[in-house]
mmCIF file as gemmi writes it, N, C-alpha and C atoms, coordinates in Angstrom:
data_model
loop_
_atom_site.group_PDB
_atom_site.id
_atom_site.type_symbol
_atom_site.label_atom_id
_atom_site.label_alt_id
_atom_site.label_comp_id
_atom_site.label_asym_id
_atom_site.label_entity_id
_atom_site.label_seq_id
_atom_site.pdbx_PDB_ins_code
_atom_site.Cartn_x
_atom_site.Cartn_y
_atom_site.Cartn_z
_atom_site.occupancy
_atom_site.B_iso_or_equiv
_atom_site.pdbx_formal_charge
_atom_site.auth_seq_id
_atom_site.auth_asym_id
_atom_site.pdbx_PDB_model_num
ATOM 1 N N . UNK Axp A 1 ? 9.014 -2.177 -15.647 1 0 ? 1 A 1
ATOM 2 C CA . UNK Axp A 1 ? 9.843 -1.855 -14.5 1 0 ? 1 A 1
ATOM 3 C C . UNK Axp A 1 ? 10.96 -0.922 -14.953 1 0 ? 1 A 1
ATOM 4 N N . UNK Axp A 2 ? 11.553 0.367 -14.083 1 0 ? 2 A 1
ATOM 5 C CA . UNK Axp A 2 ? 12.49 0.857 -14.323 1 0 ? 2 A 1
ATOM 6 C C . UNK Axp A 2 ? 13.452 0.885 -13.32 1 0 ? 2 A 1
ATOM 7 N N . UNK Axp A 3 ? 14.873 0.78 -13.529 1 0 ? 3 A 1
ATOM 8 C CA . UNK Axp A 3 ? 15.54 0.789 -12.516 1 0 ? 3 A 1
ATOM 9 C C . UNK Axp A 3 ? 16.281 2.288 -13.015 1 0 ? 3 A 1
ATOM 10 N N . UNK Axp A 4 ? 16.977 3.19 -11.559 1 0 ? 4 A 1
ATOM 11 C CA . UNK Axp A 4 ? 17.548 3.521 -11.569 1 0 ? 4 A 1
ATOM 12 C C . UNK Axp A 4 ? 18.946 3.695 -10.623 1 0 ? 4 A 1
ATOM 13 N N . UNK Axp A 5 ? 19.492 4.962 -10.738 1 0 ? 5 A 1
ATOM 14 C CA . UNK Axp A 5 ? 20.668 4.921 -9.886 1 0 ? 5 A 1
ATOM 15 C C . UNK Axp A 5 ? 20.97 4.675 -8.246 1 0 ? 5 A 1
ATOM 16 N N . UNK Axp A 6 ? 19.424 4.858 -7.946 1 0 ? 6 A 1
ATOM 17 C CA . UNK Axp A 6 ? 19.625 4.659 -6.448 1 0 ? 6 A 1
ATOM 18 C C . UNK Axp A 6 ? 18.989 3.253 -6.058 1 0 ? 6 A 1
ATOM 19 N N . UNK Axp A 7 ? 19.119 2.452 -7.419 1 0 ? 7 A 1
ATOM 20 C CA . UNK Axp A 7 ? 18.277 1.059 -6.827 1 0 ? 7 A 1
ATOM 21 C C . UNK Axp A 7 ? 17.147 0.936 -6.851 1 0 ? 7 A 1
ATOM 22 N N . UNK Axp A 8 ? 16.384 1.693 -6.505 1 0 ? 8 A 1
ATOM 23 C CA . UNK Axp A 8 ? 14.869 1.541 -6.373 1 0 ? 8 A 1
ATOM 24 C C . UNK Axp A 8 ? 14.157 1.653 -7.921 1 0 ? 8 A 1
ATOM 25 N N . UNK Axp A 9 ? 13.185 -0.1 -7.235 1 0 ? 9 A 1
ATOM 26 C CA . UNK Axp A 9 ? 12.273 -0.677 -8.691 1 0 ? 9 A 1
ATOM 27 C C . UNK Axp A 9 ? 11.203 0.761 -9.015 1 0 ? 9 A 1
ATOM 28 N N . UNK Axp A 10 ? 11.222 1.101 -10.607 1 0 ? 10 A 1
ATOM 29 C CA . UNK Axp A 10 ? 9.526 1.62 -10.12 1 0 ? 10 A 1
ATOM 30 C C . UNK Axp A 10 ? 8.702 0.577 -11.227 1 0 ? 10 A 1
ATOM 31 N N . UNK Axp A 11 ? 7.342 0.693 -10.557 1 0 ? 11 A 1
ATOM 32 C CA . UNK Axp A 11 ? 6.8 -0.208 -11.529 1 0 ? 11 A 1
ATOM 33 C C . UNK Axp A 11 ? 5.206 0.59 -11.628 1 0 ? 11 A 1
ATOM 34 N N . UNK Axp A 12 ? 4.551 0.759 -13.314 1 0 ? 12 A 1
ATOM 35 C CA . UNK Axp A 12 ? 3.576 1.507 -13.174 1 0 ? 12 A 1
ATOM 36 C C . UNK Axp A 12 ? 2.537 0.501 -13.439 1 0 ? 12 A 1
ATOM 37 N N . UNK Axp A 13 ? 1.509 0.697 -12.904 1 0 ? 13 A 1
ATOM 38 C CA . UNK Axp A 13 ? 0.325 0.013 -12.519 1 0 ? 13 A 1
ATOM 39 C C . UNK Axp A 13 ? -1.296 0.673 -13.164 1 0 ? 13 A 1
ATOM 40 N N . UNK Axp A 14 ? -1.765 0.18 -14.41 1 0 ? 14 A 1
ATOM 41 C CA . UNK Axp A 14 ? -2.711 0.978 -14.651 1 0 ? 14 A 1
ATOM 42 C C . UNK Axp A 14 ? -4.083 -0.243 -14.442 1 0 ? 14 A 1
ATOM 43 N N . UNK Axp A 15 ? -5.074 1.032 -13.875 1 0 ? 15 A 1
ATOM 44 C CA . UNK Axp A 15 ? -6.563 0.853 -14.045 1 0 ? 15 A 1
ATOM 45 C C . UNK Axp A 15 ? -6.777 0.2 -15.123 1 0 ? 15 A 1
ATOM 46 N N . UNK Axp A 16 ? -7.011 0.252 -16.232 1 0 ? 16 A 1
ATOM 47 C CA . UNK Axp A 16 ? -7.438 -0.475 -17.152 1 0 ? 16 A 1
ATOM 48 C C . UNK Axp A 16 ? -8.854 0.396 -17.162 1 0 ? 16 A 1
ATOM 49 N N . UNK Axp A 17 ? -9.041 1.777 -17.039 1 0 ? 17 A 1
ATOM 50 C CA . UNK Axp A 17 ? -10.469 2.159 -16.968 1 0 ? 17 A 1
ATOM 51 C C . UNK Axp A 17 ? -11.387 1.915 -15.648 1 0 ? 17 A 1
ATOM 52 N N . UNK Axp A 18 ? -10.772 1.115 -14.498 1 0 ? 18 A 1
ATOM 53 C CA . UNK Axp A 18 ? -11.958 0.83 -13.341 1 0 ? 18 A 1
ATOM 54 C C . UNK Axp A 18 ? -11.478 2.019 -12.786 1 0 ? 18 A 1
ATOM 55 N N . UNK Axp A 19 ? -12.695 2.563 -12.219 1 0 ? 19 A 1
ATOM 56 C CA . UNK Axp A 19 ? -12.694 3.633 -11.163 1 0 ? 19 A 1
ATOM 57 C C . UNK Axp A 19 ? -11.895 3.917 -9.97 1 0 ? 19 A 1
ATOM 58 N N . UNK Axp A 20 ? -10.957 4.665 -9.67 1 0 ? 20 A 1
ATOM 59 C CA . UNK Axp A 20 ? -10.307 5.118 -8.762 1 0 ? 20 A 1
ATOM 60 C C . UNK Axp A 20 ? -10.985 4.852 -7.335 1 0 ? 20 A 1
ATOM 61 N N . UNK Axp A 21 ? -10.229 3.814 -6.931 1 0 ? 21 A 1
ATOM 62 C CA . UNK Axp A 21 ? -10.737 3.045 -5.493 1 0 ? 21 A 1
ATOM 63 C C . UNK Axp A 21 ? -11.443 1.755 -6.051 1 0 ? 21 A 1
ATOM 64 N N . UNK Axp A 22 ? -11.931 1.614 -7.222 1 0 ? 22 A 1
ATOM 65 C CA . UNK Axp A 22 ? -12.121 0.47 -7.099 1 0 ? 22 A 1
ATOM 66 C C . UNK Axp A 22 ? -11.592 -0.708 -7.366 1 0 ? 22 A 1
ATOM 67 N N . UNK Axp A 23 ? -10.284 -1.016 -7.95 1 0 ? 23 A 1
ATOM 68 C CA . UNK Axp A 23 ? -9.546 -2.204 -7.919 1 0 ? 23 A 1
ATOM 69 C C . UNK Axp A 23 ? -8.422 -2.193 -7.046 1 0 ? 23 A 1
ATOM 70 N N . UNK Axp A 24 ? -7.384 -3.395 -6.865 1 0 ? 24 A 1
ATOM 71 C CA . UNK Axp A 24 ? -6.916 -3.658 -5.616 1 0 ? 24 A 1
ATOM 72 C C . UNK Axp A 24 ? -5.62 -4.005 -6.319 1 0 ? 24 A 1
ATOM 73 N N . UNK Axp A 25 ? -4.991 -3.752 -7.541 1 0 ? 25 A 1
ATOM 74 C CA . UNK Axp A 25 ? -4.103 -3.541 -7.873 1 0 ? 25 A 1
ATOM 75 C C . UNK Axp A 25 ? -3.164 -3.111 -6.44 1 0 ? 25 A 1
ATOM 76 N N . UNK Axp A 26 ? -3.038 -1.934 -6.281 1 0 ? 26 A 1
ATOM 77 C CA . UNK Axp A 26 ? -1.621 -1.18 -5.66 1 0 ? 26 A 1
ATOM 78 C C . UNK Axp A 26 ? -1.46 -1.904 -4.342 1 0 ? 26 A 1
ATOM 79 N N . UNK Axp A 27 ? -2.855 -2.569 -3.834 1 0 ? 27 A 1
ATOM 80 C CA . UNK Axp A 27 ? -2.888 -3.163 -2.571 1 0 ? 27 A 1
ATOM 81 C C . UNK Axp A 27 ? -1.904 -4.534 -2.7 1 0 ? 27 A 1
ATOM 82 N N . UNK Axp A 28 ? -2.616 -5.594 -3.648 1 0 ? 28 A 1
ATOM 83 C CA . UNK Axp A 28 ? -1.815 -6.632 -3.96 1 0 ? 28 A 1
ATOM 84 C C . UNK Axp A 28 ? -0.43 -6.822 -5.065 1 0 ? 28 A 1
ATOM 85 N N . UNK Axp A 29 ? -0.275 -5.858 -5.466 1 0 ? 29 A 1
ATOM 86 C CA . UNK Axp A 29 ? 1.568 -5.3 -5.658 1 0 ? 29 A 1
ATOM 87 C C . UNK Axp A 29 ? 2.22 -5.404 -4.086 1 0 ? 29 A 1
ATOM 88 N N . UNK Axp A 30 ? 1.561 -4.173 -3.244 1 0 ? 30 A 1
ATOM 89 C CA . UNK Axp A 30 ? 2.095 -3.932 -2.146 1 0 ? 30 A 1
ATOM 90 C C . UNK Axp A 30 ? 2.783 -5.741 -1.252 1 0 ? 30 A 1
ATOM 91 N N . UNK Axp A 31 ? 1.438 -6.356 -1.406 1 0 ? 31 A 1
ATOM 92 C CA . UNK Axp A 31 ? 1.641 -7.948 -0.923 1 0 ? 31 A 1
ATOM 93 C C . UNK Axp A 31 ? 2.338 -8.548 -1.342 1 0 ? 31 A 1
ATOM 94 N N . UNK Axp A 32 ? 2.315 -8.57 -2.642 1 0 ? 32 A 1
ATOM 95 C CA . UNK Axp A 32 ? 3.412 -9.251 -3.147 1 0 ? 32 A 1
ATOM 96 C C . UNK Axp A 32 ? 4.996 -9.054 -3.325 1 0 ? 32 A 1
ATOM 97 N N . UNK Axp A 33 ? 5.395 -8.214 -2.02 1 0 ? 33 A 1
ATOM 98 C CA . UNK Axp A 33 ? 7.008 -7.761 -1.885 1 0 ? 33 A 1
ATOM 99 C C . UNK Axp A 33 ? 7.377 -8.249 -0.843 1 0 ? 33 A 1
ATOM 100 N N . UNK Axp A 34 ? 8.565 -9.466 -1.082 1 0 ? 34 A 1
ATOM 101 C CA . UNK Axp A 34 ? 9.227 -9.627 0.39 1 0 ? 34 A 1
ATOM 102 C C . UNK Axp A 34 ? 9.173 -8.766 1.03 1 0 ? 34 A 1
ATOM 103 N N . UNK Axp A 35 ? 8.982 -9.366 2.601 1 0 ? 35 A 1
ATOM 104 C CA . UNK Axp A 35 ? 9.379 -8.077 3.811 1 0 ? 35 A 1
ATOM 105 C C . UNK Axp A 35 ? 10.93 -8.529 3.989 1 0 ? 35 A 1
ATOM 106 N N . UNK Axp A 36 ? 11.374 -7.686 3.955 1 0 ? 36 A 1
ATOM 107 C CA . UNK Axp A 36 ? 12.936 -8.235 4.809 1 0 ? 36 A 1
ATOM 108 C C . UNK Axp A 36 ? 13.309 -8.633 5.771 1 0 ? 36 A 1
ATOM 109 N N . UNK Axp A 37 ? 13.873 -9.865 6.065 1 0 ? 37 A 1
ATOM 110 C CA . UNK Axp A 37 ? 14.17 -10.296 7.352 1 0 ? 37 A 1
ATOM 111 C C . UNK Axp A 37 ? 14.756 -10.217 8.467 1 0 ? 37 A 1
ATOM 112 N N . UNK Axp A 38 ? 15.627 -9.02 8.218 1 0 ? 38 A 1
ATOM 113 C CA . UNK Axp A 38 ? 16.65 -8.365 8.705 1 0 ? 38 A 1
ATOM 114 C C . UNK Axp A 38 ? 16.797 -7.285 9.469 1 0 ? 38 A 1
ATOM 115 N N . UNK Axp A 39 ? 15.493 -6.731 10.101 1 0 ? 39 A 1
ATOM 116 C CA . UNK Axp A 39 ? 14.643 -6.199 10.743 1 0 ? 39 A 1
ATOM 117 C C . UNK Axp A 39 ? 14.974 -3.917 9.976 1 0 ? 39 A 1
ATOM 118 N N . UNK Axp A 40 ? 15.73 -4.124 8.959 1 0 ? 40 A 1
ATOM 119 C CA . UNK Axp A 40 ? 15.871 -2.89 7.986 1 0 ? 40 A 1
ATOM 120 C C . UNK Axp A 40 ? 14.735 -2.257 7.746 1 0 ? 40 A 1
ATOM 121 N N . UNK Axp A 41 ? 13.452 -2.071 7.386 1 0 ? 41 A 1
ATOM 122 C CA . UNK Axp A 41 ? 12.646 -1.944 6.836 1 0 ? 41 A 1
ATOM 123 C C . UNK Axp A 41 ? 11.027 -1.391 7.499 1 0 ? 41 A 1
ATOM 124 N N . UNK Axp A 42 ? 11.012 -0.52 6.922 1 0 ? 42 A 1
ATOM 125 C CA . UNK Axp A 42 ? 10.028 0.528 7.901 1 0 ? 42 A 1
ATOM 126 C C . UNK Axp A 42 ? 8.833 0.046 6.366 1 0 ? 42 A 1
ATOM 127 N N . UNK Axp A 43 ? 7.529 -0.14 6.605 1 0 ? 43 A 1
ATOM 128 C CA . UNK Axp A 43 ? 6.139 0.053 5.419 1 0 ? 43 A 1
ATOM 129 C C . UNK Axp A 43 ? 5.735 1.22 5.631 1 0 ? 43 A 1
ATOM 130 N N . UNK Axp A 44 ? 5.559 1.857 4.636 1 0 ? 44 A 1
ATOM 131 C CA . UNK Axp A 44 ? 4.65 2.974 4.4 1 0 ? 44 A 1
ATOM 132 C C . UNK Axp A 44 ? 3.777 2.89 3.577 1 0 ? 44 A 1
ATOM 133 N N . UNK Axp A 45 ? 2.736 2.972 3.712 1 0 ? 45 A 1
ATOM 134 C CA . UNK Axp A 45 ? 1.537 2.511 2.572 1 0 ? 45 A 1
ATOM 135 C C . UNK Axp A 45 ? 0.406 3.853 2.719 1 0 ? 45 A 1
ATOM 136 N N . UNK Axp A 46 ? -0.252 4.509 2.007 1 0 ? 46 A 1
ATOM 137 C CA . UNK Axp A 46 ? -1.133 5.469 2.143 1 0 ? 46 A 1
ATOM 138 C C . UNK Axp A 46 ? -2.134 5.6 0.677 1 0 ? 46 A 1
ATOM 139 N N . UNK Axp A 47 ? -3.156 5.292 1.296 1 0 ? 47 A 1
ATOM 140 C CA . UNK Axp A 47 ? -3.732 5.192 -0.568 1 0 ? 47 A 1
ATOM 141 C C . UNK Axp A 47 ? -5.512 5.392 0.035 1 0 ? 47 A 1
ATOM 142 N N . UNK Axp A 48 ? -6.119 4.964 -0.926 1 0 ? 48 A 1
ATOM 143 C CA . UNK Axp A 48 ? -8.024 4.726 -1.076 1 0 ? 48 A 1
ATOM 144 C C . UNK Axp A 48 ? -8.07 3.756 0.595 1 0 ? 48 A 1
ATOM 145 N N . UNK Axp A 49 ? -9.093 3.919 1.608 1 0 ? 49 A 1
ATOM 146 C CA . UNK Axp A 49 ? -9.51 3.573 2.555 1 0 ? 49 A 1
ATOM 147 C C . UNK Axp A 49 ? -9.159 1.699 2.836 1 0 ? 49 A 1
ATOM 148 N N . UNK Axp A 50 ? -10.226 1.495 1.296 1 0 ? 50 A 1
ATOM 149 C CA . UNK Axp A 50 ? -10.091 -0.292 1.304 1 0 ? 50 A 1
ATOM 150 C C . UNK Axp A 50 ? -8.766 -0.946 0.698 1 0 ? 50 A 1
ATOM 151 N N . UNK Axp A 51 ? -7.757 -0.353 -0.29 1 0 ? 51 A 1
ATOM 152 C CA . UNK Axp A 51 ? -6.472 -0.613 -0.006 1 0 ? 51 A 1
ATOM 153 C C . UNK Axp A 51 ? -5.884 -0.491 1.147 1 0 ? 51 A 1
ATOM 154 N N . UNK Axp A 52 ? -5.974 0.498 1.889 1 0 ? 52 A 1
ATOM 155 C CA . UNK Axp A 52 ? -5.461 0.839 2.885 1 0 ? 52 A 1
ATOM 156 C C . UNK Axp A 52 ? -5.428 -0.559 4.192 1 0 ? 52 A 1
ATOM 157 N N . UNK Axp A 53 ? -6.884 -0.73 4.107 1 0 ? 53 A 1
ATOM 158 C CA . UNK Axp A 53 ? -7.145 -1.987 4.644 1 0 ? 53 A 1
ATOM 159 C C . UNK Axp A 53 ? -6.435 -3.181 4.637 1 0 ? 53 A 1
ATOM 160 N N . UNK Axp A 54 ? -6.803 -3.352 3.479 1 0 ? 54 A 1
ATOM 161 C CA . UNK Axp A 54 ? -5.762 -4.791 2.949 1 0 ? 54 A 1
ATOM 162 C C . UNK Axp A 54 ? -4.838 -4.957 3.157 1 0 ? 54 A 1
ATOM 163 N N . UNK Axp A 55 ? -3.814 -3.91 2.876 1 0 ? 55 A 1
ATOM 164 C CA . UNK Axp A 55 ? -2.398 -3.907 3.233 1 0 ? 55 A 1
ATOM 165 C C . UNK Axp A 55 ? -1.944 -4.146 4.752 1 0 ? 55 A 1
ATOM 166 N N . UNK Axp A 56 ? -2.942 -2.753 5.391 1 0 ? 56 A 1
ATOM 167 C CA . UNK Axp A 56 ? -2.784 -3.206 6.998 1 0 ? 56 A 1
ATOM 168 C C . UNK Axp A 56 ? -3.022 -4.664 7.627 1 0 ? 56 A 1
ATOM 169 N N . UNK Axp A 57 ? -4.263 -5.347 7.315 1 0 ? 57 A 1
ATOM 170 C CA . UNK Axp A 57 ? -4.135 -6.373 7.72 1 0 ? 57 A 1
ATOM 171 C C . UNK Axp A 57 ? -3.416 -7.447 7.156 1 0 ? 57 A 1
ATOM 172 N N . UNK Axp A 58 ? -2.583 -7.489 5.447 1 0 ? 58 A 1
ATOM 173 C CA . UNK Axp A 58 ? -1.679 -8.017 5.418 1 0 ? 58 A 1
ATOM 174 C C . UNK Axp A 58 ? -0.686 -7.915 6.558 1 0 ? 58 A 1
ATOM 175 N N . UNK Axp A 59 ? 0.16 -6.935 6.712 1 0 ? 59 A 1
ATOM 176 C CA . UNK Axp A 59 ? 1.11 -6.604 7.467 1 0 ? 59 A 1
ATOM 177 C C . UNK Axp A 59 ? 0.82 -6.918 9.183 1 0 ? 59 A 1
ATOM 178 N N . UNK Axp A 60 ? -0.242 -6.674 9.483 1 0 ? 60 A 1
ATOM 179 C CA . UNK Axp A 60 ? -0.758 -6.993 11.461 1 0 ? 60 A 1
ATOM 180 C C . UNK Axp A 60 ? -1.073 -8.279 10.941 1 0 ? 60 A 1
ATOM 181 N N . UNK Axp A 61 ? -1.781 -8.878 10.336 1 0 ? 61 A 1
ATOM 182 C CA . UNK Axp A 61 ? -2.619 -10.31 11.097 1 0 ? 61 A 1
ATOM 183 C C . UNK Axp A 61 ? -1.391 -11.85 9.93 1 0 ? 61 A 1
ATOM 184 N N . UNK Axp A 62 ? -1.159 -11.184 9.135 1 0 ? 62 A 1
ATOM 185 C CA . UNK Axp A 62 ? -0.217 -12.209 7.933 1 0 ? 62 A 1
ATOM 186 C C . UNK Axp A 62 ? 1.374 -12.527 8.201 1 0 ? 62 A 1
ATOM 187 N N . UNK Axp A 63 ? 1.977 -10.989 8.349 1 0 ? 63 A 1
ATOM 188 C CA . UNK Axp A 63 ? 3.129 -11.105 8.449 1 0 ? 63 A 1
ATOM 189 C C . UNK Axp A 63 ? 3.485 -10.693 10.206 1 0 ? 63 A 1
ATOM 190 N N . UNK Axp A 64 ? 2.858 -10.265 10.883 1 0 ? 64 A 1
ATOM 191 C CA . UNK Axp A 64 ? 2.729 -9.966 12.123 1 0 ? 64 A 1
ATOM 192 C C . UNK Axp A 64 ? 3.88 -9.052 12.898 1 0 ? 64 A 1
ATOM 193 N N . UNK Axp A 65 ? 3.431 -7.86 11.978 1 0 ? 65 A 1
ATOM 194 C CA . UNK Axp A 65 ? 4.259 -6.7 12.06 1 0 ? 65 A 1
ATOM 195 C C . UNK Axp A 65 ? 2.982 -5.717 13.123 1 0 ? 65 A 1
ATOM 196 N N . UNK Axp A 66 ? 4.352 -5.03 14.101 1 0 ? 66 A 1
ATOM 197 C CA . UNK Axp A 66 ? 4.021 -4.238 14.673 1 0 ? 66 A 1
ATOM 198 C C . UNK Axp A 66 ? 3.548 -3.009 14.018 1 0 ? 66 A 1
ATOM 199 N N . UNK Axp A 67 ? 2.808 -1.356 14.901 1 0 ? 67 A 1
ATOM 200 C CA . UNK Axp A 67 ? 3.213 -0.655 14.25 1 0 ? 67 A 1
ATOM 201 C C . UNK Axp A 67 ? 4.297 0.338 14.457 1 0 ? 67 A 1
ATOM 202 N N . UNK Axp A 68 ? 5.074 -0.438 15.445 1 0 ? 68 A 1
ATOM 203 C CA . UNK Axp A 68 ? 6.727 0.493 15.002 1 0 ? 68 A 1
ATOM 204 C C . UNK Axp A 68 ? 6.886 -0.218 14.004 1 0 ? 68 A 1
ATOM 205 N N . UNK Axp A 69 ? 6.349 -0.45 12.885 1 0 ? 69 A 1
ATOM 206 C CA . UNK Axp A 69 ? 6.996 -1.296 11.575 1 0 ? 69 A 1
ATOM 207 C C . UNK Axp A 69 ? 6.274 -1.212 10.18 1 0 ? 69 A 1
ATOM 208 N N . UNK Axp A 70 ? 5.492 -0.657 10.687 1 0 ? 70 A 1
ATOM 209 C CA . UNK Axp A 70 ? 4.524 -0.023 9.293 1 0 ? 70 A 1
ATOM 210 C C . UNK Axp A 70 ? 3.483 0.781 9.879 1 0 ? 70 A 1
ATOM 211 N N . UNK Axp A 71 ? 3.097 1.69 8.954 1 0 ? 71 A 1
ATOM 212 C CA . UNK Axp A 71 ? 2.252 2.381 8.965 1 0 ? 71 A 1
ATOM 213 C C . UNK Axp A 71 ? 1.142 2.391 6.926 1 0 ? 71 A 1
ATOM 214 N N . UNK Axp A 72 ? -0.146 1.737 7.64 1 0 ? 72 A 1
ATOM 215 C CA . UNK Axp A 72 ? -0.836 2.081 6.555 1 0 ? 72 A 1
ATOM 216 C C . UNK Axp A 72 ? -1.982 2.415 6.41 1 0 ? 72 A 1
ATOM 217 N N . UNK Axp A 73 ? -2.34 3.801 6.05 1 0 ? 73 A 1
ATOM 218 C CA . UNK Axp A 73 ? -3.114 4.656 6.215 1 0 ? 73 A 1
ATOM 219 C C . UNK Axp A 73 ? -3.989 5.21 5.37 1 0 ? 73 A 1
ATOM 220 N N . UNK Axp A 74 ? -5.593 5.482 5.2 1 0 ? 74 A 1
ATOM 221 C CA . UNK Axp A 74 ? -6.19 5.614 4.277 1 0 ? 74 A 1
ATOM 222 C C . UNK Axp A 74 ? -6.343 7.268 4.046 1 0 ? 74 A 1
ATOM 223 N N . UNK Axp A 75 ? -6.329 7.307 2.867 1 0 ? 75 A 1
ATOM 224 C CA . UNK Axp A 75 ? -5.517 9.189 2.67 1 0 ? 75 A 1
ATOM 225 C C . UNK Axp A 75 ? -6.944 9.806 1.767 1 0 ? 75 A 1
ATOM 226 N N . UNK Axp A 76 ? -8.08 8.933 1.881 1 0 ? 76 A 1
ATOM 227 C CA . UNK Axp A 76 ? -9.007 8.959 1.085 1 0 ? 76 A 1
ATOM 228 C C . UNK Axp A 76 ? -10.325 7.584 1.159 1 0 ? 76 A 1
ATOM 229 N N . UNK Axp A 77 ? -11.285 7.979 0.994 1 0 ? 77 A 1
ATOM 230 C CA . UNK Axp A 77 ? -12.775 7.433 0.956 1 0 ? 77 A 1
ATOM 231 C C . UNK Axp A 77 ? -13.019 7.326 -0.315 1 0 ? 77 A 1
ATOM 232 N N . UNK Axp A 78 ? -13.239 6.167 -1.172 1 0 ? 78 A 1
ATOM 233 C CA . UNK Axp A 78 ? -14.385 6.408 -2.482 1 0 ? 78 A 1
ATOM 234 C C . UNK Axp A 78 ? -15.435 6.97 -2.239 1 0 ? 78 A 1
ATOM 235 N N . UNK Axp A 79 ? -16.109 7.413 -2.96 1 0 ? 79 A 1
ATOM 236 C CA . UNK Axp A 79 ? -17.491 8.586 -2.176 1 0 ? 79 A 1
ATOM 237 C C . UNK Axp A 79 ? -17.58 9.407 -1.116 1 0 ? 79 A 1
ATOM 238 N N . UNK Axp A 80 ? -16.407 9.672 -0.616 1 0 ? 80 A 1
ATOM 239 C CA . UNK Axp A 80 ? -16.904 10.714 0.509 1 0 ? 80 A 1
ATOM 240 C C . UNK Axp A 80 ? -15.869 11.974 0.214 1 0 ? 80 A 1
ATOM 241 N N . UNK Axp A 81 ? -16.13 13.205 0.362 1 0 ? 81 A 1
ATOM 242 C CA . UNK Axp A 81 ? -15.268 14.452 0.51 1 0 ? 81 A 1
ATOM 243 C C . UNK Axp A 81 ? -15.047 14.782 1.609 1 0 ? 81 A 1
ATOM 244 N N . UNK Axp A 82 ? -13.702 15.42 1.751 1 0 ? 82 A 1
ATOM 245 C CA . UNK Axp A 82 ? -13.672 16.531 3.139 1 0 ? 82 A 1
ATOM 246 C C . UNK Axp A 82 ? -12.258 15.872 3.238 1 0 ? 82 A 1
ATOM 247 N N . UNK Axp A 83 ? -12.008 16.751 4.355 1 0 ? 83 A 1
ATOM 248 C CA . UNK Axp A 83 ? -10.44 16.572 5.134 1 0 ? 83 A 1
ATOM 249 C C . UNK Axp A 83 ? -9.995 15.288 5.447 1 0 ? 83 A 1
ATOM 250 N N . UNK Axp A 84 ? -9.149 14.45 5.009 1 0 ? 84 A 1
ATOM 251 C CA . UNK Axp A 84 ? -8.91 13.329 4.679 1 0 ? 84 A 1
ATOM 252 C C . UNK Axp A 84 ? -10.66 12.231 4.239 1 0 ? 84 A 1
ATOM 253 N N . UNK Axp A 85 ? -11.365 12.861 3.867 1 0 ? 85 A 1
ATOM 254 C CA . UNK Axp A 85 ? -12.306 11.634 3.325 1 0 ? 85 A 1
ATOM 255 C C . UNK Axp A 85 ? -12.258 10.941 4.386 1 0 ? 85 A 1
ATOM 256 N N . UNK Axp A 86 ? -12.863 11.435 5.663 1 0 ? 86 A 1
ATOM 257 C CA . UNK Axp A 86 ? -13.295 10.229 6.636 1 0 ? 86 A 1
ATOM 258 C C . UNK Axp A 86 ? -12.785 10.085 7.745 1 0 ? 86 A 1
Protein backbone atom coordinates (compact mmCIF):
# COMPACT_ATOMS: atom_id res chain seq x y z
CA UNK A 1 0.00 0.00 0.00
CA UNK A 2 1.11 3.57 -0.64
CA UNK A 3 -0.18 6.53 0.82
CA UNK A 4 0.13 9.83 -0.36
CA UNK A 5 -0.54 13.57 0.01
CA UNK A 6 -3.98 13.64 -1.06
CA UNK A 7 -5.01 10.59 1.07
CA UNK A 8 -5.75 8.24 -1.37
CA UNK A 9 -4.69 4.32 -0.67
CA UNK A 10 -2.97 2.86 -3.80
CA UNK A 11 -2.64 -0.70 -3.65
CA UNK A 12 -0.98 -2.90 -6.55
CA UNK A 13 -2.54 -6.08 -7.39
CA UNK A 14 -0.65 -8.67 -9.49
CA UNK A 15 -1.79 -11.64 -11.75
CA UNK A 16 0.54 -13.97 -10.59
CA UNK A 17 0.83 -14.99 -14.47
CA UNK A 18 -3.20 -15.77 -15.00
CA UNK A 19 -4.39 -14.26 -18.07
CA UNK A 20 -5.81 -10.86 -18.33
CA UNK A 21 -9.61 -11.27 -17.59
CA UNK A 22 -9.16 -14.20 -16.04
CA UNK A 23 -8.93 -13.75 -12.27
CA UNK A 24 -11.20 -11.69 -10.05
CA UNK A 25 -8.67 -10.05 -8.06
CA UNK A 26 -9.60 -6.18 -8.93
CA UNK A 27 -13.32 -7.27 -8.70
CA UNK A 28 -13.04 -8.62 -5.07
CA UNK A 29 -10.54 -5.73 -3.82
CA UNK A 30 -13.28 -3.54 -5.29
CA UNK A 31 -15.83 -5.60 -2.62
CA UNK A 32 -13.95 -5.52 -0.13
CA UNK A 33 -14.13 -1.48 0.53
CA UNK A 34 -16.57 0.03 2.85
CA UNK A 35 -19.22 1.99 1.03
CA UNK A 36 -19.71 5.06 3.02
CA UNK A 37 -22.60 5.77 4.87
CA UNK A 38 -22.87 9.16 4.51
CA UNK A 39 -24.32 9.28 1.23
CA UNK A 40 -20.47 11.13 -0.12
CA UNK A 41 -19.53 8.67 -2.52
CA UNK A 42 -20.06 8.16 -6.20
CA UNK A 43 -18.44 4.05 -7.59
CA UNK A 44 -16.72 4.04 -10.56
CA UNK A 45 -15.60 0.75 -11.64
CA UNK A 46 -14.58 0.00 -15.44
CA UNK A 47 -12.51 -3.06 -16.19
CA UNK A 48 -12.79 -6.89 -18.21
CA UNK A 49 -16.76 -7.58 -18.88
CA UNK A 50 -16.97 -10.41 -15.92
CA UNK A 51 -15.35 -8.07 -13.31
CA UNK A 52 -17.42 -5.63 -14.44
CA UNK A 53 -20.24 -7.90 -13.53
CA UNK A 54 -19.41 -8.74 -10.17
CA UNK A 55 -18.91 -5.50 -8.98
CA UNK A 56 -22.24 -4.31 -10.50
CA UNK A 57 -24.16 -6.80 -8.92
CA UNK A 58 -22.22 -6.37 -5.74
CA UNK A 59 -23.27 -2.79 -5.65
CA UNK A 60 -27.39 -3.28 -7.21
CA UNK A 61 -28.41 -6.58 -5.60
CA UNK A 62 -25.77 -6.59 -2.08
CA UNK A 63 -25.42 -3.18 -1.11
CA UNK A 64 -28.52 -1.80 -2.97
CA UNK A 65 -27.15 1.08 -4.65
CA UNK A 66 -28.80 2.95 -7.25
CA UNK A 67 -27.32 4.01 -10.47
CA UNK A 68 -27.15 7.65 -9.49
CA UNK A 69 -24.52 5.91 -7.24
CA UNK A 70 -22.30 3.88 -9.23
CA UNK A 71 -21.51 3.20 -12.38
CA UNK A 72 -19.79 -0.17 -13.46
CA UNK A 73 -18.93 -0.78 -16.75
CA UNK A 74 -17.23 -3.34 -18.91
CA UNK A 75 -14.44 -1.45 -21.03
CA UNK A 76 -13.52 -4.86 -22.56
CA UNK A 77 -14.43 -8.70 -23.51
CA UNK A 78 -11.79 -11.56 -22.96
CA UNK A 79 -11.78 -12.85 -26.54
CA UNK A 80 -13.49 -10.47 -28.41
CA UNK A 81 -12.01 -7.24 -30.42
CA UNK A 82 -13.55 -4.09 -31.65
CA UNK A 83 -14.95 -0.87 -30.20
CA UNK A 84 -15.40 -1.44 -26.66
CA UNK A 85 -15.17 -5.45 -27.03
CA UNK A 86 -18.86 -5.96 -27.14
Amino acid sequence: MINNASGIELHWLTRGGVPAGEDRLLAEAVRAVAWPQDGSAFGWFEAEAAAAKIVREYWRDMLGLGRDQTLAAAYWRRGAAGLMAG
